[in-house]
VONUKE-271309 format. One line per field, with one value per residue: x negated, y, z negated of N, C-alpha, C, O, CB in turn. Coordinates in Angstrom, 1 decimal, decimal comma, padded with zeros to 4 digits. Glycine has a CB too. Example, Ala and Ser with C-alpha at 12.3 -4.5 7.8 and 13.67 -1.06 7.14 Angstrom:
BEGIN
n.xx <- c(-013,2|-012,8)
n.yy <- c(-005,7|-002,2)
n.zz <- c(-007,8|-007,1)
ca.xx <- c(-012,3|-013,7)
ca.yy <- c(-004,5|-001,1)
ca.zz <- c(-007,8|-007,1)
c.xx <- c(-013,2|-012,9)
c.yy <- c(-003,3|000,0)
c.zz <- c(-007,8|-007,9)
o.xx <- c(-014,2|-013,4)
o.yy <- c(-003,3|001,1)
o.zz <- c(-008,5|-008,0)
cb.xx <- c(-011,3|-014,1)
cb.yy <- c(-004,5|-000,6)
cb.zz <- c(-009,0|-005,7)
This chain:
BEGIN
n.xx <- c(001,7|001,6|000,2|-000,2|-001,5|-003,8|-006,6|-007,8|-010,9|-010,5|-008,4|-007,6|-008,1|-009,9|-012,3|-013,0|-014,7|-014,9|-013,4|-010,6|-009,1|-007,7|-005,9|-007,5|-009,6|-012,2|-012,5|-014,0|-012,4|-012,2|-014,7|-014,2|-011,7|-010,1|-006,8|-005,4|-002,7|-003,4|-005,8|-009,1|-011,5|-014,8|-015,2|-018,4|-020,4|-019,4|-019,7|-018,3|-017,8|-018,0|-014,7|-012,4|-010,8|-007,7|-007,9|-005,6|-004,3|-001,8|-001,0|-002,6|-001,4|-001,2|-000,7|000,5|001,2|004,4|004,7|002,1|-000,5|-001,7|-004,1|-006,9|-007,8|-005,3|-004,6|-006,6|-005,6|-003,4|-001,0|001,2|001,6|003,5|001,7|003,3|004,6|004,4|002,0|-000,2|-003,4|-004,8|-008,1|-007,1|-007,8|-008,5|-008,1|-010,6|-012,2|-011,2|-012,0|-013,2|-012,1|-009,7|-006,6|-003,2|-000,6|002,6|003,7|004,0|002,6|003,5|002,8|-000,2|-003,1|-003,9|-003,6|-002,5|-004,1|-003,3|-004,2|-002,2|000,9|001,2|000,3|-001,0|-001,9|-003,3|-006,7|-009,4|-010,6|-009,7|-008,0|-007,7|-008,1|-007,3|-007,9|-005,5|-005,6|-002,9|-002,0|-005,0|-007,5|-009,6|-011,3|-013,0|-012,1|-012,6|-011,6|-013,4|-014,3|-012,4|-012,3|-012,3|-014,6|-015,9|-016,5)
n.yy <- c(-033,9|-034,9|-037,8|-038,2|-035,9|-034,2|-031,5|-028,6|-026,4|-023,9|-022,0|-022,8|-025,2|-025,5|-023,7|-025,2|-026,7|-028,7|-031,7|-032,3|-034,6|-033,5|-030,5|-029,0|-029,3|-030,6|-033,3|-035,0|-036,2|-039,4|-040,4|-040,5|-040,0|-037,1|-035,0|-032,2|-030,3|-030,8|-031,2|-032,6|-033,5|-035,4|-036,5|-037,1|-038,6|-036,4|-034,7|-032,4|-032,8|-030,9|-029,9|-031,2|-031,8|-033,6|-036,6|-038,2|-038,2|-040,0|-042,3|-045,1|-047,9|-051,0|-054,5|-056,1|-059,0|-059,4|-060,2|-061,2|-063,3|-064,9|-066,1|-065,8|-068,2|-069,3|-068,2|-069,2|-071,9|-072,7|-071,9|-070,7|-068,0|-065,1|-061,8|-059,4|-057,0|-053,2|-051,0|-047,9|-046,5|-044,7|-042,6|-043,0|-045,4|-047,8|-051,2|-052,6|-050,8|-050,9|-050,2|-050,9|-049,0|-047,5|-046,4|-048,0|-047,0|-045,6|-047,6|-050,4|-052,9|-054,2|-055,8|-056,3|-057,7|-060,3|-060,2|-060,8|-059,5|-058,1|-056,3|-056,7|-058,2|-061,4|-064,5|-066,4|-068,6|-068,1|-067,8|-068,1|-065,3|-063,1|-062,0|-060,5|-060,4|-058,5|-057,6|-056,4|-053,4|-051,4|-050,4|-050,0|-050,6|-053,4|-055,2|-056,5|-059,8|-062,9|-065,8|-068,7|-072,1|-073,4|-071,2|-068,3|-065,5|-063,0|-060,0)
n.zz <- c(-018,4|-021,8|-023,4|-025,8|-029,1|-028,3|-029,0|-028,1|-028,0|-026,9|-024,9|-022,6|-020,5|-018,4|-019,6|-022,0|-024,6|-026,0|-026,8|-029,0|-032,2|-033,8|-035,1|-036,5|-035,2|-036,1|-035,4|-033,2|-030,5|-028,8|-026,6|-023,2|-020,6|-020,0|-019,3|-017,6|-016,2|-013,4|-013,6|-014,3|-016,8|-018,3|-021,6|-022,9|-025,5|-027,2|-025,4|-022,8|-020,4|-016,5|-014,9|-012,6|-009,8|-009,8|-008,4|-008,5|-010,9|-012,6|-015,0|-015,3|-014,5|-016,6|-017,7|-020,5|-023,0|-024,4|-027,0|-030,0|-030,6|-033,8|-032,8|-030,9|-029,3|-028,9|-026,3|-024,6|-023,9|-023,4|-020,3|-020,9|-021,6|-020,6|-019,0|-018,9|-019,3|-018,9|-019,4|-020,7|-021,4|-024,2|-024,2|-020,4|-018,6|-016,4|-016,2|-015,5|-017,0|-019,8|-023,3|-026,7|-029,6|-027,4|-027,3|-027,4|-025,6|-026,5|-028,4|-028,2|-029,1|-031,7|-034,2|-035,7|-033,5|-031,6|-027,9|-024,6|-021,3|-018,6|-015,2|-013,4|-012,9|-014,4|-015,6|-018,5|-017,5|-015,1|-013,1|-014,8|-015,9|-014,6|-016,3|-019,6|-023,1|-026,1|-028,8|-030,9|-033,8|-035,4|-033,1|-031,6|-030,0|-030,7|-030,6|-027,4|-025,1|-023,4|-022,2|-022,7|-022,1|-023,7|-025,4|-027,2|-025,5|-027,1|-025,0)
ca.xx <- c(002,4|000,6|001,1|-000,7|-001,7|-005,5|-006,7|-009,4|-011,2|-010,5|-006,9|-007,7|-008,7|-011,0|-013,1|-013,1|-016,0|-014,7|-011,5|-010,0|-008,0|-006,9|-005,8|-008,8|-011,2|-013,4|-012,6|-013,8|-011,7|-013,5|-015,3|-013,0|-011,6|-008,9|-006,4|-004,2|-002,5|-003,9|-008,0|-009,6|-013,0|-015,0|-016,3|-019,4|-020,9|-019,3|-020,1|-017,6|-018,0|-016,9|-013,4|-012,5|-009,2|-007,7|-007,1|-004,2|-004,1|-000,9|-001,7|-002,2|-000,6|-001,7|000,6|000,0|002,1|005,0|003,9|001,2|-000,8|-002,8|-005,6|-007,4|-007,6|-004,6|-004,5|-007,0|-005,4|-002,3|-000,2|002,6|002,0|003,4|001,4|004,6|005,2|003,5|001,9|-001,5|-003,8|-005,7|-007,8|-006,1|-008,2|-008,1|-008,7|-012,2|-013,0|-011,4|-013,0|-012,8|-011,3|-008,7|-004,9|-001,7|000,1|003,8|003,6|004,0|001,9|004,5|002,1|-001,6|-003,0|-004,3|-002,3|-003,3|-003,9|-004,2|-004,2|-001,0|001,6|000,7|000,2|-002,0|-002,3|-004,0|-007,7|-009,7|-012,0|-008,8|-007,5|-009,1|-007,5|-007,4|-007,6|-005,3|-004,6|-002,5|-002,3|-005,8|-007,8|-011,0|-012,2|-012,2|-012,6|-012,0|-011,4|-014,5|-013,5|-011,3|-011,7|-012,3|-016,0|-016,5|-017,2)
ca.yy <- c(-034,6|-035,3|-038,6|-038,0|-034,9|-034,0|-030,3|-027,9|-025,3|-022,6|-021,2|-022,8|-026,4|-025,7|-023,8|-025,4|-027,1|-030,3|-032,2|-033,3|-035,0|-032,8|-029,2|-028,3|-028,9|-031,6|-034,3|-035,2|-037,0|-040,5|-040,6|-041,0|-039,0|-036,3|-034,3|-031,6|-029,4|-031,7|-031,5|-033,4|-033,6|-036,4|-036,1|-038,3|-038,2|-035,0|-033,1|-032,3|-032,5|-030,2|-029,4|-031,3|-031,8|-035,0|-037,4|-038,9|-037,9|-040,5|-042,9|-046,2|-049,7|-052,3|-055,3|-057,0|-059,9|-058,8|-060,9|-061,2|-064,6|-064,6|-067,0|-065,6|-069,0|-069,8|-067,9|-070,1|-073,6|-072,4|-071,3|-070,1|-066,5|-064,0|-060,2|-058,6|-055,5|-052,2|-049,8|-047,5|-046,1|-043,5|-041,9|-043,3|-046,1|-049,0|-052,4|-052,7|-049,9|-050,6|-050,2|-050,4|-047,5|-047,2|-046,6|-048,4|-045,8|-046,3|-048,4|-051,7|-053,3|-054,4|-056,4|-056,6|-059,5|-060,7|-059,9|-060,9|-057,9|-058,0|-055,3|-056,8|-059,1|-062,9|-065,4|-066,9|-069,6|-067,5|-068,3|-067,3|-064,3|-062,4|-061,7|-060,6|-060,5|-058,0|-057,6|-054,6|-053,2|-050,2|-049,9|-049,6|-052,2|-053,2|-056,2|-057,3|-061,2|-063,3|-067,3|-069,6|-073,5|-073,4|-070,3|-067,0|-065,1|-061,5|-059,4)
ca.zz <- c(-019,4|-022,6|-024,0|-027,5|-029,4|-028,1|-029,2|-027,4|-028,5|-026,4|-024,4|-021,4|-020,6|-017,6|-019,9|-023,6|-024,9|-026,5|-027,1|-030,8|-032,6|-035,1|-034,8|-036,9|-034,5|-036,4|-035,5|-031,8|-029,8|-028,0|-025,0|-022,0|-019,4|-020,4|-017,7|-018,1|-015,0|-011,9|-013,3|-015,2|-017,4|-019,1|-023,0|-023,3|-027,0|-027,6|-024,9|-022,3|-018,7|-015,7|-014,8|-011,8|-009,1|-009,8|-007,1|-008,7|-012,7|-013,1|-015,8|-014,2|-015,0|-016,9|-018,0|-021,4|-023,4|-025,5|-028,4|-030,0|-031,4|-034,6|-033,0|-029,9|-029,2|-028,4|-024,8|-023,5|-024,0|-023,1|-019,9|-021,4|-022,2|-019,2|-019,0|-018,0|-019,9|-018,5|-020,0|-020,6|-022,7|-024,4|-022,7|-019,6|-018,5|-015,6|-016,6|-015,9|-018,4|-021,4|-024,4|-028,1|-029,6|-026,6|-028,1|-026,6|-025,6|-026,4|-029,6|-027,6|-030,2|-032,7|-034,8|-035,1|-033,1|-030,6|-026,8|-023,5|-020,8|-017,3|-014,3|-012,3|-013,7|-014,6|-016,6|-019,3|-016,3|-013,9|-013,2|-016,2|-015,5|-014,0|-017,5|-021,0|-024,2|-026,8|-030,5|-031,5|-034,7|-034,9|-031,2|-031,0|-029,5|-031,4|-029,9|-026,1|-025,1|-022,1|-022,2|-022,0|-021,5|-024,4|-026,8|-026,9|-025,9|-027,1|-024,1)
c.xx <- c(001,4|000,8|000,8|-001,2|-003,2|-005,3|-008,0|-009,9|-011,3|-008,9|-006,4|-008,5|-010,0|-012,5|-013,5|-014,2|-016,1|-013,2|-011,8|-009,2|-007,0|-006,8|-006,9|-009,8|-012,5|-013,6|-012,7|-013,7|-012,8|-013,8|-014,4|-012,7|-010,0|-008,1|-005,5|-003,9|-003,1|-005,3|-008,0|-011,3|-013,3|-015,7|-017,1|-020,0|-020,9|-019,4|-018,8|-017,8|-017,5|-015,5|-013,7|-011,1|-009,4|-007,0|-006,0|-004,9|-002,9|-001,5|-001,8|-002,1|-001,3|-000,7|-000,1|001,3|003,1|005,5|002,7|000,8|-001,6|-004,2|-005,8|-007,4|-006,8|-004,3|-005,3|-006,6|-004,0|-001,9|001,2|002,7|001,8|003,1|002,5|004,9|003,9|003,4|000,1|-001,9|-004,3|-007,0|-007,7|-007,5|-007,7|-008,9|-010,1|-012,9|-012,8|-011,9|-012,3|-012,5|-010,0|-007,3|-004,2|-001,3|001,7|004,4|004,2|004,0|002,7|003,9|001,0|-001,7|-003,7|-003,2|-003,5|-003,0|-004,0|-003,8|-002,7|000,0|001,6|000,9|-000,9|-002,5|-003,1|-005,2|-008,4|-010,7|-010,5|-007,6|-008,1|-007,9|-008,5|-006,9|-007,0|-004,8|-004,7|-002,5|-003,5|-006,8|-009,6|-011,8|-011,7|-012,8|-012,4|-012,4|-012,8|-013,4|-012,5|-011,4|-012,5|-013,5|-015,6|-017,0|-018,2)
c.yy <- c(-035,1|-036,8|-038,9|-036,8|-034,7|-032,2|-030,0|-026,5|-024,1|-022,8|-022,0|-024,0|-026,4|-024,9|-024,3|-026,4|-028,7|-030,4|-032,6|-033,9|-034,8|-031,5|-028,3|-027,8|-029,9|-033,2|-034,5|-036,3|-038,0|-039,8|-041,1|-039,9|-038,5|-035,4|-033,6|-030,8|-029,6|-031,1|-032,5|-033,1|-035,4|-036,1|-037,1|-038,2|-036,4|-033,9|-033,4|-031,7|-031,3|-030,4|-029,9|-031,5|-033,2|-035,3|-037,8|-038,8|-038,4|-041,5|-044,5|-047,2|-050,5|-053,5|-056,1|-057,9|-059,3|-059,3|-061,3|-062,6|-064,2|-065,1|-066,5|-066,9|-069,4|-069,7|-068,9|-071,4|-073,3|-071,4|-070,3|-068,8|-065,6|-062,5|-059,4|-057,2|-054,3|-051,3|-048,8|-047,2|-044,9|-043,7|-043,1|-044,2|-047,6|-049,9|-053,1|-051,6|-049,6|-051,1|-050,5|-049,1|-046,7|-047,1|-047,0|-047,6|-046,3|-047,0|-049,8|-052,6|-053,7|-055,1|-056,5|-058,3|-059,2|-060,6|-060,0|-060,0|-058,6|-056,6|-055,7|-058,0|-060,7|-063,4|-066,1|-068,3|-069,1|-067,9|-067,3|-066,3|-062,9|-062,0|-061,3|-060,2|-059,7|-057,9|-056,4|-054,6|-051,3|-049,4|-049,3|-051,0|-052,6|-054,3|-056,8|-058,2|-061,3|-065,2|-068,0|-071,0|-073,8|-072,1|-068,9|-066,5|-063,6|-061,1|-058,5)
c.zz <- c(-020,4|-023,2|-025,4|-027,6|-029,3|-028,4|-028,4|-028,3|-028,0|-025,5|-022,8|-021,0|-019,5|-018,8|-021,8|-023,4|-025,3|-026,8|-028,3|-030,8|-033,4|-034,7|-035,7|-036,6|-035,0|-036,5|-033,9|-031,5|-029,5|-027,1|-024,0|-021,2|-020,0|-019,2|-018,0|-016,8|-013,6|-012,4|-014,5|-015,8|-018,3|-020,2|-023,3|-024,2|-026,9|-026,5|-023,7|-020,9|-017,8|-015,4|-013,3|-011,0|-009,6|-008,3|-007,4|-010,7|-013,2|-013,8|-015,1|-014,7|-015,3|-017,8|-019,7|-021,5|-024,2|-026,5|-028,3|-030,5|-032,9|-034,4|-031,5|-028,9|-028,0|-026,8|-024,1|-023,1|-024,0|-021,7|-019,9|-021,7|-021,0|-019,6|-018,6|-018,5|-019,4|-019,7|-020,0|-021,3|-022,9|-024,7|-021,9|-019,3|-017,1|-016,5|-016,8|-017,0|-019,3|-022,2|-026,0|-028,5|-029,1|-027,4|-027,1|-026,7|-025,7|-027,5|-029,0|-028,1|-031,3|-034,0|-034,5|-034,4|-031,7|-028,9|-025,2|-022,3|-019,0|-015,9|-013,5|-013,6|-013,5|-015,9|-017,3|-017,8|-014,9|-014,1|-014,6|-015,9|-014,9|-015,3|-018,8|-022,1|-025,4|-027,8|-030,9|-033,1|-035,2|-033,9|-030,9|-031,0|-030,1|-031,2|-028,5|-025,7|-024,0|-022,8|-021,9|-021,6|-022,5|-026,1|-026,3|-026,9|-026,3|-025,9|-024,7)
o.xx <- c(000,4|002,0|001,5|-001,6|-003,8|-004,3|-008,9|-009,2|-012,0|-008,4|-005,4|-009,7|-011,0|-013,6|-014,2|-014,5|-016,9|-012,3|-012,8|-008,4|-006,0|-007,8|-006,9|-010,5|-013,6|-014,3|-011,8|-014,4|-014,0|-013,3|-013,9|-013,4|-009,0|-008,8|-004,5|-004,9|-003,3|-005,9|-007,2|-012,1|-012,5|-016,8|-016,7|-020,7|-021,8|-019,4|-018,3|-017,8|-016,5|-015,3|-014,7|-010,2|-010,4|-006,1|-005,2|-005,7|-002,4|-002,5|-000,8|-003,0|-002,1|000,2|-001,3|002,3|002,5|006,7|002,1|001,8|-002,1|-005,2|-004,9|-006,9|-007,1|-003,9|-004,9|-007,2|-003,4|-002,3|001,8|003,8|000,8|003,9|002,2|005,6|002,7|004,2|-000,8|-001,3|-004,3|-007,3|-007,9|-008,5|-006,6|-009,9|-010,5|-014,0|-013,3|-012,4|-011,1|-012,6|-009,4|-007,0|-004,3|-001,4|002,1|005,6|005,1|005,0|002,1|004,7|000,7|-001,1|-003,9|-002,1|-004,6|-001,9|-004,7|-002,7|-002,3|-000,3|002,1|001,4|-001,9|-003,7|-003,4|-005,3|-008,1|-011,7|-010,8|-006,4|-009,2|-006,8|-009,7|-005,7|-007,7|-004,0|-005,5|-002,8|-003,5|-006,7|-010,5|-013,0|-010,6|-014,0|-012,0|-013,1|-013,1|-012,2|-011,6|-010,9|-013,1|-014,0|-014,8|-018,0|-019,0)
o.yy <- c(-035,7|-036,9|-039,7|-036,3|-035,0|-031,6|-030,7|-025,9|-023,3|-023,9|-021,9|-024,0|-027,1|-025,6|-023,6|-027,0|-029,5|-029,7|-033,2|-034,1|-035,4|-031,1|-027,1|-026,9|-030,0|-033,9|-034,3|-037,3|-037,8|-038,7|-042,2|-038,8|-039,3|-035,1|-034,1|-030,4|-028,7|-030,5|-033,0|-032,4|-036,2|-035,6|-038,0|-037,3|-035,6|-032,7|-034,5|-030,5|-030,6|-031,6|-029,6|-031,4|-033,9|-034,8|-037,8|-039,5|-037,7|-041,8|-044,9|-047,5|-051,0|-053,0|-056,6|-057,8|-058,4|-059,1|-061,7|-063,2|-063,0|-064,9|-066,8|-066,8|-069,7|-070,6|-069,4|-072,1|-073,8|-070,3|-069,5|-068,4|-065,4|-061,9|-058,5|-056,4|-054,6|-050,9|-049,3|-047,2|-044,0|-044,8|-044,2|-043,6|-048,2|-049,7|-053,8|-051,7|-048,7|-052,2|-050,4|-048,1|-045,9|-048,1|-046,6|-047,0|-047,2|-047,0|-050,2|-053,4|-053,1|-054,9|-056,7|-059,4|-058,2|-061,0|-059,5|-059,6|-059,5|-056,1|-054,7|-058,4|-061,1|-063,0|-066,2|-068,7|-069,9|-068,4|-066,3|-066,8|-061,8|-061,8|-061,8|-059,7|-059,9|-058,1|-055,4|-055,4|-050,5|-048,2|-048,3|-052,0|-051,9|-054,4|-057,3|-058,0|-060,4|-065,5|-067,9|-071,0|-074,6|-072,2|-068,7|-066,6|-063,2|-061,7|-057,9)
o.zz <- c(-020,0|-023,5|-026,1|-026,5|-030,3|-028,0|-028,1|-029,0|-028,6|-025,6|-022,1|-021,3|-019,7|-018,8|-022,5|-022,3|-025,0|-027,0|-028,7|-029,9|-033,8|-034,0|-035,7|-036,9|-034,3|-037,1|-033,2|-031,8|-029,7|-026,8|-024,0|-021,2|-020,2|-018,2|-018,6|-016,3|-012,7|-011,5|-015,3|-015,2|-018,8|-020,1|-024,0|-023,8|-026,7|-026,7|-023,6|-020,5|-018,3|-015,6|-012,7|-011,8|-009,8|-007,6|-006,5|-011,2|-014,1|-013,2|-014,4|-015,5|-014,5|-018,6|-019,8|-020,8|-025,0|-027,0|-027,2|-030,8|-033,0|-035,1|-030,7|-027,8|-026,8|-026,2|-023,1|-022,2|-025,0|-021,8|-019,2|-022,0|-020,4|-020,3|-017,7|-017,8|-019,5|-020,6|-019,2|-022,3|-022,0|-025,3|-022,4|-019,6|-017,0|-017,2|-017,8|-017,6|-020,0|-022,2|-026,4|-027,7|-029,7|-028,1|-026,0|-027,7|-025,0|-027,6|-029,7|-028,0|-032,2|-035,0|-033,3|-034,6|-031,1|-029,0|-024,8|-022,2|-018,5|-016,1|-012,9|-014,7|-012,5|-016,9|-016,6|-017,5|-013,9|-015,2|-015,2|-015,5|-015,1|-015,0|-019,1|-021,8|-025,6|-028,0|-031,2|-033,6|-035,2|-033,8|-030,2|-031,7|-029,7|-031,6|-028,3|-025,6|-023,3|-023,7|-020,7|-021,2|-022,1|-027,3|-025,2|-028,0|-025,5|-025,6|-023,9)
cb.xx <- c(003,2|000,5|001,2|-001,9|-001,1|-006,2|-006,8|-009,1|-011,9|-011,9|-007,2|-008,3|-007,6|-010,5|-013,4|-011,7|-016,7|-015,5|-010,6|-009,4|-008,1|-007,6|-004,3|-009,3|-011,7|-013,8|-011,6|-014,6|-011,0|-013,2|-016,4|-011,6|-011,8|-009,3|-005,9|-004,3|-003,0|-003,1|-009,5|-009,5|-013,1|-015,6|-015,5|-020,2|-022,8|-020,2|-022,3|-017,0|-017,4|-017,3|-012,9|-013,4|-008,8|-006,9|-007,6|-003,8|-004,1|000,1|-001,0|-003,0|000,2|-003,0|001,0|-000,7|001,5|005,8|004,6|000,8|-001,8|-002,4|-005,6|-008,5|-007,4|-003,8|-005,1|-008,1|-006,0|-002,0|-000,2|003,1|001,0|004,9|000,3|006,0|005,5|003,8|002,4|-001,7|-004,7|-005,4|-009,3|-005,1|-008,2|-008,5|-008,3|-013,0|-013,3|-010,7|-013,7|-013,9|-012,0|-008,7|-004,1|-000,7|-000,3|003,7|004,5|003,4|001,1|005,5|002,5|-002,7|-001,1|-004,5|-001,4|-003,2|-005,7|-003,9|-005,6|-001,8|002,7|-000,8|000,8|-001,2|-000,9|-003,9|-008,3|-010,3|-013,6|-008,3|-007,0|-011,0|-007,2|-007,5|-009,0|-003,9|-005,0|-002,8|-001,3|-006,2|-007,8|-010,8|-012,5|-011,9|-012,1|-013,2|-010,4|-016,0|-014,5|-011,1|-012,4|-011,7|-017,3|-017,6|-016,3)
cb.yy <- c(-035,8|-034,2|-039,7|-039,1|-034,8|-034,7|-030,0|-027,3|-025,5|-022,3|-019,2|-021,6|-027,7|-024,8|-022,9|-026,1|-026,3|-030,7|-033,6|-032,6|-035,7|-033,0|-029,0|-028,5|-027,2|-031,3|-034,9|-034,9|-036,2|-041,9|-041,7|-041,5|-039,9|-035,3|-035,0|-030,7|-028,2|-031,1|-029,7|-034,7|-032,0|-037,2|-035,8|-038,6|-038,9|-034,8|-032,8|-031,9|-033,6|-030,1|-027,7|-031,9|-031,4|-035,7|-038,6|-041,0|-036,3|-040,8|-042,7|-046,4|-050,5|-052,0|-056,8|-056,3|-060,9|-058,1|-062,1|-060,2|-065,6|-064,9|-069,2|-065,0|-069,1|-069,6|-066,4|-070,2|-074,7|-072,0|-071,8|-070,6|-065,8|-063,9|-059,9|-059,4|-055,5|-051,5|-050,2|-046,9|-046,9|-042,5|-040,8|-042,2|-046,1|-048,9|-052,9|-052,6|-049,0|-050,6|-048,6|-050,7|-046,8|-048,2|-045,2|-049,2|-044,9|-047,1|-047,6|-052,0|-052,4|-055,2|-057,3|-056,4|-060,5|-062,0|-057,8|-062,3|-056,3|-059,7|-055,3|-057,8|-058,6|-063,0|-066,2|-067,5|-070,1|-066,0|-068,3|-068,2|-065,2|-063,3|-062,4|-058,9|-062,1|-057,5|-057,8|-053,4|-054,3|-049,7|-048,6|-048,2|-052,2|-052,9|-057,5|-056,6|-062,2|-062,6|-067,7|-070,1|-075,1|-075,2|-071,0|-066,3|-065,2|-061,3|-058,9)
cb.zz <- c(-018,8|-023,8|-023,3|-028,1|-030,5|-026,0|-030,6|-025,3|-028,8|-025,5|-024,1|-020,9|-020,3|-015,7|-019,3|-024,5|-025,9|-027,9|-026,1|-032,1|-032,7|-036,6|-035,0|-037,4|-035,2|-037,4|-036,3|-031,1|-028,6|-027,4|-025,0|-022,6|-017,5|-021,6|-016,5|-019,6|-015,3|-009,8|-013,8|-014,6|-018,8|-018,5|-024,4|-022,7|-027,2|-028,7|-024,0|-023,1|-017,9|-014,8|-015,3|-011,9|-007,1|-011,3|-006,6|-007,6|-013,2|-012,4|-017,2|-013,2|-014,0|-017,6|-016,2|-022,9|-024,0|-025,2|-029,0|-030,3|-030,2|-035,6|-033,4|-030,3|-030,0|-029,0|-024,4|-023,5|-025,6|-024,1|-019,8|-022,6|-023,5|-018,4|-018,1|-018,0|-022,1|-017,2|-021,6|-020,1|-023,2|-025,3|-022,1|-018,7|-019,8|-013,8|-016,2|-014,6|-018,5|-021,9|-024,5|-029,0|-029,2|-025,4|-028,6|-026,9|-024,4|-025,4|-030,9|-027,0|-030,6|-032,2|-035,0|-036,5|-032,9|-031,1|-027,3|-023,1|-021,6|-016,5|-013,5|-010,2|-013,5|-014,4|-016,2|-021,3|-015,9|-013,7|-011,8|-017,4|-013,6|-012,6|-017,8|-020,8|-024,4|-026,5|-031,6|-030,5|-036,0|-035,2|-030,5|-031,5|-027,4|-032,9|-030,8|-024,9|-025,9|-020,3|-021,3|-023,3|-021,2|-024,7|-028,8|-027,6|-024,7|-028,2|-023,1)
C-alpha cells in the first residue's frame, strides 16, 4: 500500500538506485526508510541501501491533537489538549525518530500550527518528556520541541 506518490529508477524496487518525488527522477525523495511488497530499504544522503524482509512494514501509530494552537507555548501551561487522533507519516517513522521534513500522512493538519504528538493516547497533562510538539506547515513538520517549565525548547 503506497500512501504517497514515491518514484524509482528502475522496474523493480529491490534493485533501483534511488527513490523520488517526482516522476522525472530529480528530485530525491528524503532520507528515511521506504517499503514496497514485504522489503524494505533505507535512502541516506541519496544513496539507497539494501533491499531487506520487513519484520512488520505496517505503518505504525502515533496520536497527535486535532487542533492546532498558534503559540507553542501554550501546550506547556496547559492540560487541556488530548493526543487522540492516529495517524503516520512519511517516510513511516516511530516517535522517537521524527524529523523535520516528515509529512502527515492523511492531511490531518487542517491549519498550520503548532500540534501536540505523542506515541500512545494522552494528554497535554502527562509528564513532560513523554510528549513533544510539532510545528507543521502543509502537513509537513518543520520544527520539533518538547515543554521546559513553561515554554517551548527546540529539540
Amino acid at each position: 500500500m503506497s500512501l504517497v506518490n514515491k518514484y524509482i529508477n528502475s522496474d523493480d524496487f529491490d534493485t533501483a538506485t534511488g527513490i523520488y518525488n517526482d516522476v522525472n527522477l530529480t528530485i530525491l525523495a528524503p532520507d528515511g526508510f521506504y517499503q514496497s511488497g514485504g522489503r524494505y530499504r533505507q535512502q541516506l544522503q541519496g544513496v539507497l541501501g539494501p533491499s531487506l524482509a520487513c519484520p512488520d512494514c505496517s505503518p505504525r501509530s502515533l496520536y497527535i491533537t486535532d487542533g492546532d494552537t498558534t503559540v507553542c507555548d501554550n501546550y506547556c501551561t496547559s492540560s487541556a489538549y488530548d493526543m487522540d487522533v492516529e495517524f503516520t507519516t512519511n517516510p513511516v517513522r516511530d516517535y522517537d525518530n521524527l524529523t523535520n521534513g516528515d509529512e502527515i500522512v492523511g492531511g490531518l493538519t487542517a491549519t498550520d500550527g503548532f500540534y501536540a504528538v505523542s506515541p500512545y493516547i494522552a494528554t497535554t497533562g502527562a509528564p513532560k518528556g513523554l510528549w513533544k510538539i510539532l510545528e507543521i506547515e502543509s502537513d509537513i513538520i518543520i520544527n520539533i520541541s518538547e515543554c521546559g517549565a513553561t515554554q517551548c525548547q527546540n529539540l
